[in-house]
C-alpha positions as CSV (number, residue, x, y, z in Angstrom):
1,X,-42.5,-0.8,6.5
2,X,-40.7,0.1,3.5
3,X,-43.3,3.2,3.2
4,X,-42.7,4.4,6.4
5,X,-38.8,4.5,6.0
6,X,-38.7,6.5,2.7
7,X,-41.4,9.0,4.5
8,X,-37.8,10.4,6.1
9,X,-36.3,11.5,2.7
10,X,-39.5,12.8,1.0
11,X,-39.3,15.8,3.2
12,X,-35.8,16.5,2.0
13,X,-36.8,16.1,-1.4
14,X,-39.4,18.4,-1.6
15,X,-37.4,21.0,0.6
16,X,-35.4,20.9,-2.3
17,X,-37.8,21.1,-5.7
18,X,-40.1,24.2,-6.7
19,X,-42.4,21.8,-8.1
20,X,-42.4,18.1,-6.4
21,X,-44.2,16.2,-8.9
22,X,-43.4,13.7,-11.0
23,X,-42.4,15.0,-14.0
24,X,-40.4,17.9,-12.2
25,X,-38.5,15.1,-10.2
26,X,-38.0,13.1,-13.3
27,X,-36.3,15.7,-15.2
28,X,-34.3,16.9,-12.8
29,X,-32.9,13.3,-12.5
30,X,-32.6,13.1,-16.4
31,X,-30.8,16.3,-16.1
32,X,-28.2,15.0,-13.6
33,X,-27.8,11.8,-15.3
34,X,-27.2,13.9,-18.6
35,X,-24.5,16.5,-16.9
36,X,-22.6,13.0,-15.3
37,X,-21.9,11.3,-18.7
38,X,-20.9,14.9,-20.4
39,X,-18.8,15.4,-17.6
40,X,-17.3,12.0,-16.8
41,X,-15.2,11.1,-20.1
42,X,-13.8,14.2,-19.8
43,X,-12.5,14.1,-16.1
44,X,-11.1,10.7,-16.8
45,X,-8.8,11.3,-20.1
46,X,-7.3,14.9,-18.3
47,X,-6.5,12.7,-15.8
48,X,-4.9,10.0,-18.3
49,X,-3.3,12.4,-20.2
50,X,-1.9,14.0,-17.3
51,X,-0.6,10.4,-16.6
52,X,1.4,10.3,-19.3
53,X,3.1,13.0,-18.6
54,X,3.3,13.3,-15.0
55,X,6.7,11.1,-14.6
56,X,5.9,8.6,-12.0
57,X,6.8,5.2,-13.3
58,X,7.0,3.2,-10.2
59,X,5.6,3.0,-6.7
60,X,7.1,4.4,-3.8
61,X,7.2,3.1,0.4
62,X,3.3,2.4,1.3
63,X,2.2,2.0,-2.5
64,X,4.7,-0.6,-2.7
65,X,3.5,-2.0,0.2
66,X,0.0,-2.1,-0.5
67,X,0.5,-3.3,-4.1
68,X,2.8,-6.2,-3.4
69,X,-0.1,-7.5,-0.2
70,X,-2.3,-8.0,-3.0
71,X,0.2,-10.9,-3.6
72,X,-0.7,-12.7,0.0
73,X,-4.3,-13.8,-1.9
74,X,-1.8,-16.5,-3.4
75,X,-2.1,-19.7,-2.4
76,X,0.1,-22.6,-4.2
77,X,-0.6,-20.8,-7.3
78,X,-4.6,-20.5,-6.6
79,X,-6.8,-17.6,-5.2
80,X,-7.2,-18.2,-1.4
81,X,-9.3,-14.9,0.8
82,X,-7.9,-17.0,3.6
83,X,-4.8,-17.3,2.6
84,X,-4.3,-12.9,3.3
85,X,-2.2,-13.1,7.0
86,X,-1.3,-9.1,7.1
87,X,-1.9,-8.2,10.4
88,X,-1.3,-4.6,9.6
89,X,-4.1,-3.8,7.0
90,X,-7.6,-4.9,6.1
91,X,-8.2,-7.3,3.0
92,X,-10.2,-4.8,1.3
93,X,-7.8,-2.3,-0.6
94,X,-5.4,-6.0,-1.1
95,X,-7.8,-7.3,-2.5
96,X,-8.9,-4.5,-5.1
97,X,-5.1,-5.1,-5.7
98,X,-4.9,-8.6,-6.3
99,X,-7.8,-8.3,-8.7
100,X,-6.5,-5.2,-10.5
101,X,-3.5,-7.1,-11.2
102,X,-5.3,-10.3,-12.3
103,X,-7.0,-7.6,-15.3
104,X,-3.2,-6.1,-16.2
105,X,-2.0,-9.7,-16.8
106,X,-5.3,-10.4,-19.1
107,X,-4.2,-6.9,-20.9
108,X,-1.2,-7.2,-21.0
109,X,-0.3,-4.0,-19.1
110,X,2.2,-3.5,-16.5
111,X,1.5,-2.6,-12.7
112,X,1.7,1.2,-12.5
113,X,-0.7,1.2,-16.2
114,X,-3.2,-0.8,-14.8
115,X,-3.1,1.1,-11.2
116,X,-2.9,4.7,-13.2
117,X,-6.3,3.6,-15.8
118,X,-7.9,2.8,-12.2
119,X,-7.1,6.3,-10.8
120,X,-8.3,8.5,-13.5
121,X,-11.6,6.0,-13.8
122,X,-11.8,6.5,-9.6
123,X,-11.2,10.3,-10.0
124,X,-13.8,10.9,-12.6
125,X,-16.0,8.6,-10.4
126,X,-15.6,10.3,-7.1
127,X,-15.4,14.1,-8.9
128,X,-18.5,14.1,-11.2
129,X,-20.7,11.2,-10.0
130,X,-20.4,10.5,-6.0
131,X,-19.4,13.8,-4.3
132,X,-21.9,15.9,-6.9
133,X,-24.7,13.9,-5.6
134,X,-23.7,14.1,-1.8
135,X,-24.0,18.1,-2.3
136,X,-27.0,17.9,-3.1
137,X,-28.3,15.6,-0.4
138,X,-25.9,17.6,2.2
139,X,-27.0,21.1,0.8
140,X,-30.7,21.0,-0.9
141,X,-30.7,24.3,-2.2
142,X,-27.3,23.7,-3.8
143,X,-26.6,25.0,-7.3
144,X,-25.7,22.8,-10.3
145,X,-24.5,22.9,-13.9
146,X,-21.5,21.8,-16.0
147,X,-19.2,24.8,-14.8
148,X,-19.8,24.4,-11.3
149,X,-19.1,20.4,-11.7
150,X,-15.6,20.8,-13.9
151,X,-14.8,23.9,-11.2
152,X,-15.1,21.1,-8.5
153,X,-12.9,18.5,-10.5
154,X,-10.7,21.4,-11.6
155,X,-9.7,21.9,-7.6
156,X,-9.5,18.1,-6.6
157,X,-7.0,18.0,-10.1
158,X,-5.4,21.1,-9.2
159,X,-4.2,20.3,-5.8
160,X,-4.4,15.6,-5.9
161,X,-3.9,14.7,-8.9
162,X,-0.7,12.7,-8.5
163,X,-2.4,10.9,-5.5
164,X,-4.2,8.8,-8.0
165,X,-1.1,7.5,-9.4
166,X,-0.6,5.2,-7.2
167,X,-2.5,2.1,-5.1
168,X,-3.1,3.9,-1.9
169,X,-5.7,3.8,0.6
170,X,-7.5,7.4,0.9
171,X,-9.4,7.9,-2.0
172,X,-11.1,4.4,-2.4
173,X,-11.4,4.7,1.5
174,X,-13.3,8.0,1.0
175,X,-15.2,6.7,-2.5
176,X,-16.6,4.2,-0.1
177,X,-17.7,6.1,2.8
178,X,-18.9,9.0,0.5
179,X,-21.3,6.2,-1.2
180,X,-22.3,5.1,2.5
181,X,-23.2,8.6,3.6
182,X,-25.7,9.0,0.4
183,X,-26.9,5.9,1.4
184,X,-27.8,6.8,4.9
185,X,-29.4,10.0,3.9
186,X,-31.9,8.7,1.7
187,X,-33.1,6.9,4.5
188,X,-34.8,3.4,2.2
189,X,-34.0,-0.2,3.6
190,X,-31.3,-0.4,0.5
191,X,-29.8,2.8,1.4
192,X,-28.8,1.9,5.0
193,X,-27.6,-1.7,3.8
194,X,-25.6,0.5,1.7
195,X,-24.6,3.1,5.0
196,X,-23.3,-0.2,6.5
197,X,-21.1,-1.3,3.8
198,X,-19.9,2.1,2.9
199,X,-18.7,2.8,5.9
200,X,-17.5,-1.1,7.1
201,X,-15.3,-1.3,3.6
202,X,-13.9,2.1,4.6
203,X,-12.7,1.4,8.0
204,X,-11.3,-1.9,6.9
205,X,-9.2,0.5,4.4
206,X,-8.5,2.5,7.0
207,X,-8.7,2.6,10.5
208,X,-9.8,6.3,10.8
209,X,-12.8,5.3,9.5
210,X,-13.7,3.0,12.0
211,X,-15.3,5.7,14.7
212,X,-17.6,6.9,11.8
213,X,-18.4,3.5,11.1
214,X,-20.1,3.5,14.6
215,X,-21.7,6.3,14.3
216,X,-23.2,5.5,11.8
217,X,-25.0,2.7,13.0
218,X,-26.4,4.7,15.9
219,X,-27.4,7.8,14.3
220,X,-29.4,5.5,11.5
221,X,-31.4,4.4,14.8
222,X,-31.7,7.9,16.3
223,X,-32.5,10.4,14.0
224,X,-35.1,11.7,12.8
225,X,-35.7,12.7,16.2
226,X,-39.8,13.2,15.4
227,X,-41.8,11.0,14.9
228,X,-40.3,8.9,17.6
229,X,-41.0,4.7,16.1
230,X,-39.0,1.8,17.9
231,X,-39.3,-0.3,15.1
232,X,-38.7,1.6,12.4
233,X,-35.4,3.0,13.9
234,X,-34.6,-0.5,15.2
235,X,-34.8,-1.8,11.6
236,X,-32.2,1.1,10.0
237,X,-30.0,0.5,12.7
238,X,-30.1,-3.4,12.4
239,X,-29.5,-2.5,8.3
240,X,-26.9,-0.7,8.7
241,X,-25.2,-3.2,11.2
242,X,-25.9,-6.0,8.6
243,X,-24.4,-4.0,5.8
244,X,-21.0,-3.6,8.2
245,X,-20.7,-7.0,8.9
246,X,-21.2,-8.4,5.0
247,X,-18.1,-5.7,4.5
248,X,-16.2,-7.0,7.9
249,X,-17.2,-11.1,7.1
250,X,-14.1,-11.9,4.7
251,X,-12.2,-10.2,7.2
252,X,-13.8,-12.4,10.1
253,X,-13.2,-15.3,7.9
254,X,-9.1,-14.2,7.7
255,X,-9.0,-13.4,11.3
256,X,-10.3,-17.0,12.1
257,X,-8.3,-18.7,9.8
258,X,-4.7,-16.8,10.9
259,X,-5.5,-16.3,14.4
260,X,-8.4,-18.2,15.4
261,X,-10.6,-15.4,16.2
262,X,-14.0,-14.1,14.5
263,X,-13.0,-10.0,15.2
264,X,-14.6,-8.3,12.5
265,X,-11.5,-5.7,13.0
266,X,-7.9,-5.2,11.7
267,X,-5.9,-7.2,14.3
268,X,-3.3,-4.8,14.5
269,X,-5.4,-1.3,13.9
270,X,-5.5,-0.9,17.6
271,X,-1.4,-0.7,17.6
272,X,-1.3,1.4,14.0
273,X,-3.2,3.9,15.7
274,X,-1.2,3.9,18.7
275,X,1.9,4.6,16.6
276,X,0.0,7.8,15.3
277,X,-0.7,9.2,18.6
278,X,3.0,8.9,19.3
279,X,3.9,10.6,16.4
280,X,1.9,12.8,16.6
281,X,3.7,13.7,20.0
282,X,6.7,14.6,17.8
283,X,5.6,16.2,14.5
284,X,2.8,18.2,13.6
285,X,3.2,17.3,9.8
286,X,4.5,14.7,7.7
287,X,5.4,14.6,4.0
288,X,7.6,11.6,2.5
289,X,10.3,13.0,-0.2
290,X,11.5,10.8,-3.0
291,X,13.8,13.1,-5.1
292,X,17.6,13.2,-4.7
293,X,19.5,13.0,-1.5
294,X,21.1,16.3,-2.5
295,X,17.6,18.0,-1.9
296,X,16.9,16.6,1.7
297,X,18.9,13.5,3.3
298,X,16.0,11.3,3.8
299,X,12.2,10.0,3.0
300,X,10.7,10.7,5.8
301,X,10.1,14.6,6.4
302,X,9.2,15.3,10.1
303,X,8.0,18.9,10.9
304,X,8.3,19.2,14.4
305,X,6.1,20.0,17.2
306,X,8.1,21.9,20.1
307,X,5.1,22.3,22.4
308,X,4.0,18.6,22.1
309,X,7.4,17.9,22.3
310,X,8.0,19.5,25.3
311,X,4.7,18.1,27.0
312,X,6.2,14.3,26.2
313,X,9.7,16.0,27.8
314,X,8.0,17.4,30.9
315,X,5.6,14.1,31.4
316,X,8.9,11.7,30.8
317,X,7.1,9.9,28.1
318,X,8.8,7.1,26.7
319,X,7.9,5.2,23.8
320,X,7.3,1.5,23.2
321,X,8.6,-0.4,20.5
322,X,6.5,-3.4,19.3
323,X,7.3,-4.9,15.8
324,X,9.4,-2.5,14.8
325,X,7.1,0.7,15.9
326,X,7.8,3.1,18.4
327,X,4.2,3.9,20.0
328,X,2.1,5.2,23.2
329,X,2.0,2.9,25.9
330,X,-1.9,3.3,25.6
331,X,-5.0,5.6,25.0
332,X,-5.3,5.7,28.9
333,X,-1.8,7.9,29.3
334,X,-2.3,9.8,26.1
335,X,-6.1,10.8,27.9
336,X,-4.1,12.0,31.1
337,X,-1.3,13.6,29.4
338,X,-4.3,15.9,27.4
339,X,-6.3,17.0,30.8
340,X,-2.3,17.7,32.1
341,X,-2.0,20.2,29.3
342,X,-4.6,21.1,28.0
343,X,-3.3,24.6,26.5
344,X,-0.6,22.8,25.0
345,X,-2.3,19.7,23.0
346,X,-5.3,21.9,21.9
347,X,-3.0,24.3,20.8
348,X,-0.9,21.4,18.7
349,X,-4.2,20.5,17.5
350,X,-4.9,23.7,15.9
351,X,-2.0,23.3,14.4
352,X,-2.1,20.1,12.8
353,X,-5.9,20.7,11.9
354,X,-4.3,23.8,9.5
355,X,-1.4,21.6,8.3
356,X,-4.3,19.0,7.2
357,X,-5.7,21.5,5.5
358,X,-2.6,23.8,4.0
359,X,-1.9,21.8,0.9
360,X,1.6,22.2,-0.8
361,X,2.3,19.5,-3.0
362,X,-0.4,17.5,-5.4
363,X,1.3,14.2,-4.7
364,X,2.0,11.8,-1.5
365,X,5.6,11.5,-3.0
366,X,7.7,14.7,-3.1
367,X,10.0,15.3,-5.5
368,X,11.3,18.8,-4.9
369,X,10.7,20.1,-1.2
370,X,10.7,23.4,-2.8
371,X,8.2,23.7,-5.6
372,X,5.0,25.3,-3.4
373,X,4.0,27.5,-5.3
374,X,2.4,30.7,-3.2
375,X,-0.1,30.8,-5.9
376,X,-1.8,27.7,-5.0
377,X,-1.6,28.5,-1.3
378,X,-3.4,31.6,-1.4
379,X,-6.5,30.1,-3.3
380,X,-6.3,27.1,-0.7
381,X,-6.5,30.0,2.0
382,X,-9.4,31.9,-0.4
383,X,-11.1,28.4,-0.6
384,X,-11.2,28.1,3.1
385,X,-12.1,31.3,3.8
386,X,-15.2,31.3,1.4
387,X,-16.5,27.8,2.9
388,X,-16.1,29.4,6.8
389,X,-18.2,32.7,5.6
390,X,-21.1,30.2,3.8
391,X,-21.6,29.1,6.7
392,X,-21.0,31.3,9.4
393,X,-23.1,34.2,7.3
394,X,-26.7,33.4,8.4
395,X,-28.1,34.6,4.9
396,X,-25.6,32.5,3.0
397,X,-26.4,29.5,5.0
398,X,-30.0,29.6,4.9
399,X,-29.0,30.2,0.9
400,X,-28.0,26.6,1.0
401,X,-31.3,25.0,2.3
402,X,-31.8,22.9,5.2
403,X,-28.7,21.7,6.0
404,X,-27.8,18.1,6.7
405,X,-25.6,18.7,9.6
406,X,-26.0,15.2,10.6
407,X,-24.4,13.8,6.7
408,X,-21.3,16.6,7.3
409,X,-20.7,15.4,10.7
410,X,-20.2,11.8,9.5
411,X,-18.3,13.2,6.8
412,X,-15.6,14.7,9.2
413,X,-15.1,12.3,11.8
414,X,-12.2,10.7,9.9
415,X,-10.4,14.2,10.2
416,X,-11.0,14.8,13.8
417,X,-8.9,11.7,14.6
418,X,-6.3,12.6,12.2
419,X,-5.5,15.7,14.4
420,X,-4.2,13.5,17.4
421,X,-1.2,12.1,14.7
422,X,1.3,13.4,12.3
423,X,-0.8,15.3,9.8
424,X,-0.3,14.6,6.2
425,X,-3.3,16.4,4.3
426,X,-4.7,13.2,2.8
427,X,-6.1,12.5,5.8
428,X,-8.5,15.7,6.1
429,X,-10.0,14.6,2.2
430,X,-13.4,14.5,4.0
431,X,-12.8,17.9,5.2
432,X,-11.3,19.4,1.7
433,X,-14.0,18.2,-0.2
434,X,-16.2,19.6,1.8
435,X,-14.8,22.7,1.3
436,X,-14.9,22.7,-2.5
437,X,-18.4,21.6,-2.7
438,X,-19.9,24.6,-0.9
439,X,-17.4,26.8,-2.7
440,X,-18.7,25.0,-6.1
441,X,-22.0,24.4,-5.3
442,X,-22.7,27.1,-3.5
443,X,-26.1,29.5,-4.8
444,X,-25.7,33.0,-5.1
445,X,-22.4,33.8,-5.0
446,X,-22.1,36.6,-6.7
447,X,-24.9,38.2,-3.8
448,X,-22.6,36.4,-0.6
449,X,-19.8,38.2,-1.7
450,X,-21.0,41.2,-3.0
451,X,-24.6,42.3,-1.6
452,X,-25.4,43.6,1.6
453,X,-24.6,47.1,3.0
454,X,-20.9,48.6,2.6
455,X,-19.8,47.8,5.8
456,X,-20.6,44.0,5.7
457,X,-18.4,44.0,2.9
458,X,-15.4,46.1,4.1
459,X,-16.1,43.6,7.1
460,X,-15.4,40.5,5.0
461,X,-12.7,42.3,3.0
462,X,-10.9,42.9,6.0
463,X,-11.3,39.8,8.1
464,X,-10.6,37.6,4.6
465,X,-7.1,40.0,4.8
466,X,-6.6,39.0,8.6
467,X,-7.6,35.1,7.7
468,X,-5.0,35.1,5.2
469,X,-2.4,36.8,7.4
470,X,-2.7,34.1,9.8
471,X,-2.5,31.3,7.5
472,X,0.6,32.0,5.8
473,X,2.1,32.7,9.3
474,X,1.1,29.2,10.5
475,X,2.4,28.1,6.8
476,X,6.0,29.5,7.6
477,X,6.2,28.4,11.6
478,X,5.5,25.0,10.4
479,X,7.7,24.9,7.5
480,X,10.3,26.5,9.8
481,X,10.4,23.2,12.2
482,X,12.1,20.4,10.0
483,X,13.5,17.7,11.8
484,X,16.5,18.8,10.0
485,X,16.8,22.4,10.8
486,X,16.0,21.6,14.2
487,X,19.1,18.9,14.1
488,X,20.9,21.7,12.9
């Protein structure tokens, strides 16, 4: 059996090797391994050092709050999984928590050392080791080498590096489901165990993953679509289901302890997700601002929506208020509200699907509304621009190999669900890194953007003009709808 499964991956693999033999494969993996541990020490001290220097000596709001649940593993001074009782978030990222603080009392170190060590380790991790290998399972005909490797780490540095200061949920979310996804492409019994726990550990991290999740499982029992074998896709689905459920069990175990019920799910992820929907409703973007009250009055920094606005207005929506949330009533009305207007909530989508992607600040936690640099906002647009044309240019996507359109699908989900609540650009990660890997891995580059006849590239010159137009004109509309200048 085991035979038959891998028979799905060989195809891939020699799609993407002149020469599939042994010693070809071999060296190419000795390469790879080689380029990781030149790269990897590297990636983590900039990040250290940057540490250092970068001024954040404490956690803000959600960090806080995700730090201090690593506490709830207490039980009369003892380790208890069953003692966890958060309703509100998984035990998964609490629990990485709990054990990272464990570690900084052995050390010695304090809370935000321990938790900064851990970022630059889970940057170097994610940036030369996890999302290098998923380009080249996602893109076969990708190009590699230790510039295009440090360009990639270079652009998640250049516009996140802050976001691994601190203990929150989207990068260990993603690390997970990235890992998952690798799994599940390399189609061997281990590799959908992996799929299942990949993506099981991220939706207990966060909810948004939890749709993927399920997809997962089915596409591991759908595709390939030829040769058509009941068993064989019965088995990777039933792997991938049994890798979910060893990442959902201590979660099962909580929810029967606290509540007397064996859900494998968040108990209240069905109401956090409400709450996004309804603000969604409000704002298209959301930023959170911890710098002095002199620079904006309050944390929370609402850039407002007037067309959704104006939908909840017309429909006379009102919110409902359940510990302390203000939320939609249920996914039923939000569904009805959409087929209402449907100019109106595609449109807000649009707009909330560029603010996920239009980043202005490298941390979670503002500390000058003002420092967005136009700099960094014209290579985001540049970025975007050059992953569109790679894949909308026929040449320079069959450049790129048989595509795994199945693997970038997965990938996205999370982002497609973020578009339906207050966008803050963590939540399109997926989507970003996609981005820079076929900017970075990309082959022939130079011919993409240069060859061809005259007019193809007056053609890209221009519409890469027009693209950018438009961006910075959605950039200013939405930075033009604070809650405050509206108030005012």
């Amino acid at each position: 059996m085991g035979a038959a499964v891998q028979n799905v991956p060989a195809v891939a693999q020699q799609s993407r090797l002149t020469s599939p033999t042994r010693s070809s494969i071999a060296g190419g993996w000795l390469k790879a391994r080689q380029l990781e541990l030149a790269c990897f020490p590297v990636v983590a001290l900039a990040y250290g050092l940057h540490f250092l220097l970068s001024g954040y000596n404490r956690f803000y709001h959600d960090a806080t709050e995700y730090w201090q649940l690593g506490d709830r593993f207490d039980h009369n001074g003892h380790f208890s999984l069953v003692a966890y009782d958060n309703p509100w978030r998984g035990y998964s990222l609490p629990l990485l928590n709990h054990t990272l603080h464990v570690v900084a009392g052995g050390a010695g170190l304090g809370d935000v050392t321990i938790v900064k060590i851990f970022g630059a380790l889970l940057a170097a991790t994610l940036g030369v080791i996890v999302i290098p290998r998923l380009a080249r399972e996602l893109f076969p005909a990708a190009t590699f080498g230790l510039g295009r490797v440090l360009a990639l780490n270079a652009l998640i540095f250049l516009y996140w590096r802050d976001h691994f200061d601190f203990s929150l949920s989207d990068f260990p979310s993603l690390l997970v489901a990235a890992i998952g996804l690798l799994g599940l492409l390399r189609a061997t019994p281990q590799g959908y165990l992996l799929a299942g726990l990949g993506f099981g550990l991220a939706a207990n991290i966060r909810p948004g993953y939890l749709l993927a999740a399920i997809a997962v499982i089915a596409v591991a029992g759908v595709l390939p679509l030829r040769p058509w074998n009941w068993r064989l896709r019965g088995t990777a689905a039933s792997l991938v289901l049994a890798g979910a459920l060893v990442a959902s069990f201590p979660q099962m175990l909580i929810n029967h302890h606290q509540r007397g019920s064996w859900s494998p799910f968040v108990p209240k992820a069905h109401e956090i997700s409400l709450v996004q929907l309804w603000q969604g409703m409000r704002a298209q973007k959301y930023e959170t601002y911890v710098g002095p009250p002199s620079g904006y009055p309050k944390p929370g920094v609402f850039y407002l929506d007037p067309a959704t606005k104006h939908v909840v207005e017309q429909e006379h929506i009102s919110p409902v208020t359940r510990s302390g949330y203000e939320e939609f009533s249920s996914y039923g009305k939000y569904i009805r509200m959409f087929f209402d207007h449907p100019a109106e909530m595609a449109a807000g989508y649009v707009r909330r699907l560029f603010n996920g992607l239009d980043v202005k600040y490298p941390t979670p936690y503002v500390r000058d509304l003002g420092d967005r640099p136009l700099v960094l906002s014209l290579l985001q647009y540049t970025l975007m621009f050059l992953a569109i044309a790679r894949l909308l240019l026929p040449d320079a996507r069959r450049a790129l190999g048989p595509i795994r359109w199945t693997g970038i699908v997965l990938l996205v989900i999370p982002c497609v669900t973020a578009v339906t609540g207050a966008v803050e650009p963590r939540y399109f990660l997926p989507l970003q890194l996609l981005v820079y890997m076929l900017v970075c891995f990309g082959p022939d580059s130079r011919t993409f953007l240069l060859g061809g006849s005259d007019g193809r590239r007056v053609g890209l010159v221009v519409s890469y003009a027009a693209f950018v137009l438009v961006c910075l004109t959605l950039s200013s509309a939405t930075l033009a709808q604070t809650a405050l200048n509206q108030a005012g």
